[in-house]
C-alpha positions in Angstrom: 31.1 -2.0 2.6 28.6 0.9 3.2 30.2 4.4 2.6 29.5 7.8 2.3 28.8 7.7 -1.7 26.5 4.0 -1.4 24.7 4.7 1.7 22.4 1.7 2.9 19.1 1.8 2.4 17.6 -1.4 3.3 14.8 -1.6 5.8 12.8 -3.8 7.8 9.0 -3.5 7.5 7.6 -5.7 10.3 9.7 -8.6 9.3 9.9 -7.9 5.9 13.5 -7.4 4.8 14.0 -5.0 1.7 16.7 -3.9 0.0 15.7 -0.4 -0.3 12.3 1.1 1.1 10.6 1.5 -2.2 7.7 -1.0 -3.2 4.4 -0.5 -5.3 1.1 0.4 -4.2 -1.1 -2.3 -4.3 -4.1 -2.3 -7.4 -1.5 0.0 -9.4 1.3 -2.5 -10.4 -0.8 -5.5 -11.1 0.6 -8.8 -9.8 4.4 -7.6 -10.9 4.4 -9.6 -14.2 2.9 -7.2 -15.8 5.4 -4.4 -15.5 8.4 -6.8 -16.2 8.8 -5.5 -19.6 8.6 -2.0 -18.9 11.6 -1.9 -15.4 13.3 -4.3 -13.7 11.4 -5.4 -11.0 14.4 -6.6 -9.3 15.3 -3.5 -8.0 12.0 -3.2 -5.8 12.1 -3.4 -2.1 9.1 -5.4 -2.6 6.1 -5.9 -5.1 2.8 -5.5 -3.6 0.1 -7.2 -5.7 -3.6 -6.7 -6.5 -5.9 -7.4 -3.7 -6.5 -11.0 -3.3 -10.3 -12.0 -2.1 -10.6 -16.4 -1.3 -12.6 -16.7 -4.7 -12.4 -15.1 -8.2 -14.3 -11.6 -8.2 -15.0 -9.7 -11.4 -14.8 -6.0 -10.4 -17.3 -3.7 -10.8 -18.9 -2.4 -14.5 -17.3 -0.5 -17.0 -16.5 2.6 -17.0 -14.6 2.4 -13.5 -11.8 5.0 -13.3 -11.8 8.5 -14.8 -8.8 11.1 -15.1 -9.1 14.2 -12.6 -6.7 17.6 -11.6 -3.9 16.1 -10.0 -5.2 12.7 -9.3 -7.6 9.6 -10.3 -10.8 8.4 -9.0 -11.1 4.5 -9.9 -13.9 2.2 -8.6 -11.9 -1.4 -10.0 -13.8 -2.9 -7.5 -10.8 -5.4 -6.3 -10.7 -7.6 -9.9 -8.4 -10.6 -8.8 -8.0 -14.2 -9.8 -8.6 -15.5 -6.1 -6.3 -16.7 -3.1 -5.7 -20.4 -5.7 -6.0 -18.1 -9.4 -3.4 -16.1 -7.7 -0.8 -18.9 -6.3 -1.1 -21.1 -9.9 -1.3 -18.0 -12.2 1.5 -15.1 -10.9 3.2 -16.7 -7.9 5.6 -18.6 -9.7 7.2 -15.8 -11.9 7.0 -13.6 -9.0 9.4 -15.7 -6.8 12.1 -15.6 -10.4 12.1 -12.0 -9.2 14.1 -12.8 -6.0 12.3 -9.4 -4.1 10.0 -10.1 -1.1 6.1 -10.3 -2.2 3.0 -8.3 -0.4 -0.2 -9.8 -0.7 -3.4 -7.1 -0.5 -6.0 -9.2 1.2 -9.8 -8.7 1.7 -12.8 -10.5 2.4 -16.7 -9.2 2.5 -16.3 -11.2 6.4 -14.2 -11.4 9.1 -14.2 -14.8 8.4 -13.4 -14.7 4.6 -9.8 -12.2 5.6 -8.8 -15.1 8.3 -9.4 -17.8 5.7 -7.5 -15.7 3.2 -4.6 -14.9 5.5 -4.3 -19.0 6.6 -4.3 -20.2 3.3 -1.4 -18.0 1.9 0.7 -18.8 5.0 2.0 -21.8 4.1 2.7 -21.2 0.6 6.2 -20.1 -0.2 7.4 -16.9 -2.0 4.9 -14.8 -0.2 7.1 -12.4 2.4 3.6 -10.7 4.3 0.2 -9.7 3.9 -1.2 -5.9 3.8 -4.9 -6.2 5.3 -7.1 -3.7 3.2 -9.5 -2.6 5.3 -10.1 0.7 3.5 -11.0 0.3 0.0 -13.9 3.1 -0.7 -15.1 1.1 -4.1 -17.1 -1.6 -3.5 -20.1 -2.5 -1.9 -19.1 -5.3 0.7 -16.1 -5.2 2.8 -13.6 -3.2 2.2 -14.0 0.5 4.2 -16.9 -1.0 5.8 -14.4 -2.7 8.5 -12.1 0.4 8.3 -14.7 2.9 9.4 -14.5 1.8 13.3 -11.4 1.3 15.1 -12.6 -1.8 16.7 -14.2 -3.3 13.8 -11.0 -2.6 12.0 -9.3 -4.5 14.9 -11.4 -7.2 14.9 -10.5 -7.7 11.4 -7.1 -7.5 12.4 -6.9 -9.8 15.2 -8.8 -12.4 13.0 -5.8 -12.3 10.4 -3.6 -12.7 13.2 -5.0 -15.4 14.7 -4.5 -17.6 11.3 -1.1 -16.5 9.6 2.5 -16.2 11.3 3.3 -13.8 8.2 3.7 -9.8 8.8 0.5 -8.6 9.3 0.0 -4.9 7.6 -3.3 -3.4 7.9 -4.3 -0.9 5.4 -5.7 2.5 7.1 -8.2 4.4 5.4 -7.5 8.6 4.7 -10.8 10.0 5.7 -11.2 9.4 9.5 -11.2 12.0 12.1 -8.5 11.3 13.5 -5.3 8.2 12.5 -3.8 7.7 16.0 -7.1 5.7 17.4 -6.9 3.3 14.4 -3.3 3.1 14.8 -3.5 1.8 18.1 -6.3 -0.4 17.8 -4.3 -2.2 15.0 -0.9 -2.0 17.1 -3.1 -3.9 20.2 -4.6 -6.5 17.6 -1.4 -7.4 16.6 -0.1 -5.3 13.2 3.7 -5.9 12.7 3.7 -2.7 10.8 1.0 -0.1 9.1 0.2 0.9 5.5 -1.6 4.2 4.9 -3.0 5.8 3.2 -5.8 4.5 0.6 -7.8 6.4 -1.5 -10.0 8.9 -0.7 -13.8 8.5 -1.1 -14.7 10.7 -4.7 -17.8 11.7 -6.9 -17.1 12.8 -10.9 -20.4 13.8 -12.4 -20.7 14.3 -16.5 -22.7 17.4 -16.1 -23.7 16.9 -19.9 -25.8 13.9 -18.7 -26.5 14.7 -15.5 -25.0 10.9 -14.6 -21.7 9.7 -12.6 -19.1 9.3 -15.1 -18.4 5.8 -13.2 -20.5 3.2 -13.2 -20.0 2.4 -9.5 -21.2 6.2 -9.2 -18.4 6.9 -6.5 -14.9 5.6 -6.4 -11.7 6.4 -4.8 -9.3 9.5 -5.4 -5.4 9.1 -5.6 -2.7 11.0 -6.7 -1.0 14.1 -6.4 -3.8 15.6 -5.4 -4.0 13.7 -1.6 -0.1 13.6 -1.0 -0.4 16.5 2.1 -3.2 14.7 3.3 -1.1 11.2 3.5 1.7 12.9 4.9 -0.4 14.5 8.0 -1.8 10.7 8.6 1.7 9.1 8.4 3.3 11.7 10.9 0.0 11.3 13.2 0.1 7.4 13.4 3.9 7.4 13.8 3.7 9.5 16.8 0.4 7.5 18.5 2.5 3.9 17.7 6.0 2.8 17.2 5.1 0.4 14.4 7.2 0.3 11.1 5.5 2.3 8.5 4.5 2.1 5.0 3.6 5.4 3.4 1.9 6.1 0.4 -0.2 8.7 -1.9 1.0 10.9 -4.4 4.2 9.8 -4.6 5.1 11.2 -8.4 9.3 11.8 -7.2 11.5 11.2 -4.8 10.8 14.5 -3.1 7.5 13.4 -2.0 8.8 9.8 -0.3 11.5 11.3 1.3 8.7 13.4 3.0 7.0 10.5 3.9 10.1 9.1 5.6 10.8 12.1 7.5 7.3 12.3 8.7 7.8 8.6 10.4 7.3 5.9 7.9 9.8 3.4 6.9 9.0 2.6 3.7 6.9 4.3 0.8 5.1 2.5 -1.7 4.6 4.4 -5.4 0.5 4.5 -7.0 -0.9 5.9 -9.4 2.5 7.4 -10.6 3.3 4.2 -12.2 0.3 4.3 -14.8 2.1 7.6 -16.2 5.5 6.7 -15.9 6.4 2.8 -14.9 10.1 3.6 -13.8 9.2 5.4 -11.2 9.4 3.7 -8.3 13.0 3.2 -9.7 13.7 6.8 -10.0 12.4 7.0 -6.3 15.2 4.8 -5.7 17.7 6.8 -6.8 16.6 10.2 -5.3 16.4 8.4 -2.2 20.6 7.9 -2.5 20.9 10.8 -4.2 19.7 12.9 -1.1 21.2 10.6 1.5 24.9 11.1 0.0 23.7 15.2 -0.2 22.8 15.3 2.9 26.4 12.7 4.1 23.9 10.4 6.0 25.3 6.5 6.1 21.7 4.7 6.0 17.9 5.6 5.3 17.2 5.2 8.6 18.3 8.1 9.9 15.8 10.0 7.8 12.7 8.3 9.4 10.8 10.3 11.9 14.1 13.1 11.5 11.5 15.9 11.3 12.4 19.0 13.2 9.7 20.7 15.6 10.5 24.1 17.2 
């Protein structure tokens, strides 16, 4: 029984039932194995893996992510196994953990995302699919379908088409304006939203004269773009009515709970976990912690609670 000291904090993400709103950015947690060691998993809300293209793709050269003031700028380039790497390698000790699993997809074609979407549908232990339609870092796909509301729909609707999963389109950060894109993806049938990505970023070694990554640009996350995230989540929860998963810049619970009172759901933690690996945990906890503060019964009542004169 819920009560004023264990308040509830499950949600539902567009179908996806988790036990707390609290998952992992997708590209910063690996495929969940890999962080076994270091908390237990099994505490997540979910684990969202590495983006997940049909066949194996390498990444982009070395060097390909570089430390800046309050943030990161990484151009990985989507490194994954592939849609059948990715069901024989990590799959089965990712079910042990007993939490739901989001699956990143891409493709560098519509085509390639539907493919992607139908042949994870049928394959157990996977609770939904985020639709990344926004990665700035590589040179095909990715924010080239983000870019244009319809072509980000398109996208959408293709994925739809092929998989009875959650569909969860990932919106890029550096748009005019969220609530077009929000819609479009509510009308081409997105169960829920995640937002934001990284931000399209430039280091240059001014020594050399030469990008410090070998991709040349990359994408920025962190600290540094948690205001920015927070204006795109409040915008797109008041164009659509669409469950929300929030993330960017999350480093403590302070900055998720801003995310839920701005509209979103659920918050997922980034680059914060390649500093300190428990702390989507300690998100966890703040959440309670604040809820039993503040006497509310369930997390719920903090999403979209923000008060406007």
């Amino acid at each position: 029984m819920t009560t004023s000291a264990s308040p509830s904090l499950a949600v539902n993400v567009g179908g996806i039932a988790m036990q707390n709103p609290v998952t992992v950015a997708s590209g910063t947690f690996g495929y969940g194995v890999e962080y076994a060691d270091w908390l237990d998993v099994r505490r997540l809300g979910a684990i969202t893996v590495k983006g997940i293209r049909l066949e194996a793709w390498p990444g982009n050269p070395l060097p390909r992510h570089v430390e800046v003031p309050g943030g990161l700028v990484n151009a990985i380039g989507l490194q994954g196994p592939g849609v059948a790497g990715f069901i024989a390698q990590y799959l089965p000790r990712l079910r042990e953990f007993g939490v739901p699993v989001i699956v990143n997809i891409w493709g560098t074609t519509v085509e390639e995302y539907a493919e992607v979407a139908a042949r994870l549908s049928d394959v157990p232990g996977i609770a939904g699919l985020e639709v990344n339609v926004s990665c700035p870092n590589v040179k095909a796909g990715g924010s080239a379908f983000g870019a244009d509301p319809a072509t980000m729909a398109g996208v959408v609707a293709a994925v739809r088409r092929r998989t009875p999963l959650p569909v969860i389109p990932k919106l890029a950060p550096n748009v005019p304006a969220m609530g077009p894109f929000a819609r479009a993806a509510a009308e081409a049938g997105a169960d829920a939203l995640s937002l934001v990505n990284t931000l399209p970023a430039m280091v240059i070694d001014i020594e050399r004269r030469r990008p410090v990554l070998a991709n040349r640009v990359g994408g920025l996350s962190g600290a540094c773009i948690h205001p920015v995230a927070v204006k795109h989540v409040y915008d797109a929860a008041q164009a659509v009515k669409l469950p929300i998963l929030a993330m960017g810049g999350i480093q403590e619970a302070r900055e998720a709970i801003e995310f839920l009172i701005a509209g979103a759901t659920a918050v997922a933690v980034g680059t914060a976990n390649f500093i300190d690996p428990s702390t989507p945990l300690r998100v966890i906890d703040g959440i309670r912690d604040y809820l039993v503060r503040h006497q509310m019964r369930d997390v719920a009542q903090l999403t979209g609670s923000l008060a406007v004169s």
